[in-house]
C-alpha positions as CSV (number, residue, x, y, z in Angstrom):
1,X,-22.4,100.6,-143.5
2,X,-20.5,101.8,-140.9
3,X,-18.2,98.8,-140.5
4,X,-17.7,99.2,-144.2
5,X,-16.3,102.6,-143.7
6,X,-14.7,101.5,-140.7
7,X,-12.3,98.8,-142.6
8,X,-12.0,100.7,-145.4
9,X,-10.6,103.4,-143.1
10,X,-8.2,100.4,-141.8
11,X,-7.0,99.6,-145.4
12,X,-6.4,102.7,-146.2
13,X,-3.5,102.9,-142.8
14,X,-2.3,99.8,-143.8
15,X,-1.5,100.5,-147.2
16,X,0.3,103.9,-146.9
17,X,4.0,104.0,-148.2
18,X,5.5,104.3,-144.8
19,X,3.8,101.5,-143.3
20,X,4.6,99.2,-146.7
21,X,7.9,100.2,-146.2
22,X,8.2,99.4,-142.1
23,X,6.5,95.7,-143.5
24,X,9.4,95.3,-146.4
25,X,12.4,96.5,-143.7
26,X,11.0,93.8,-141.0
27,X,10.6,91.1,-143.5
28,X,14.1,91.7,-144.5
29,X,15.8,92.0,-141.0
30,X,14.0,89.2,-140.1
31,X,15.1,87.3,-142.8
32,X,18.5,88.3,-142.4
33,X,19.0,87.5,-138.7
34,X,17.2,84.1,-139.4
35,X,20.1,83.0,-141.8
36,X,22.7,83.8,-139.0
37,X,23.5,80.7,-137.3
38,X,23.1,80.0,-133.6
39,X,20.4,82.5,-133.3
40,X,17.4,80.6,-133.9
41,X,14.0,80.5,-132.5
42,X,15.3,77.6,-129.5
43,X,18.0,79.9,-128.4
44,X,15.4,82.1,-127.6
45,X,13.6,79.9,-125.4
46,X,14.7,80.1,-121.9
């Protein structure tokens, strides 16, 4: 029961506002900078 507790404990960090919100900013700046061109996952690759 204890590992029960343990992820319910885990869903209930994930799910706060803030950390919904820091999910929806990422997703969008990652978006974002993926449409730019030239800066791509190769030109990352030394």
């Amino acid at each position: 029961m204890d590992a029960f507790n343990n992820l319910m404990y885990g869903f209930g960090i994930a799910l706060e506002p803030i950390n919904i919100a820091y999910v929806f900013a990422g997703v969008f700046a990652g978006t974002i900078i993926g449409m730019l061109p030239g800066l791509g996952p190769i030109s990352a690759l030394p």
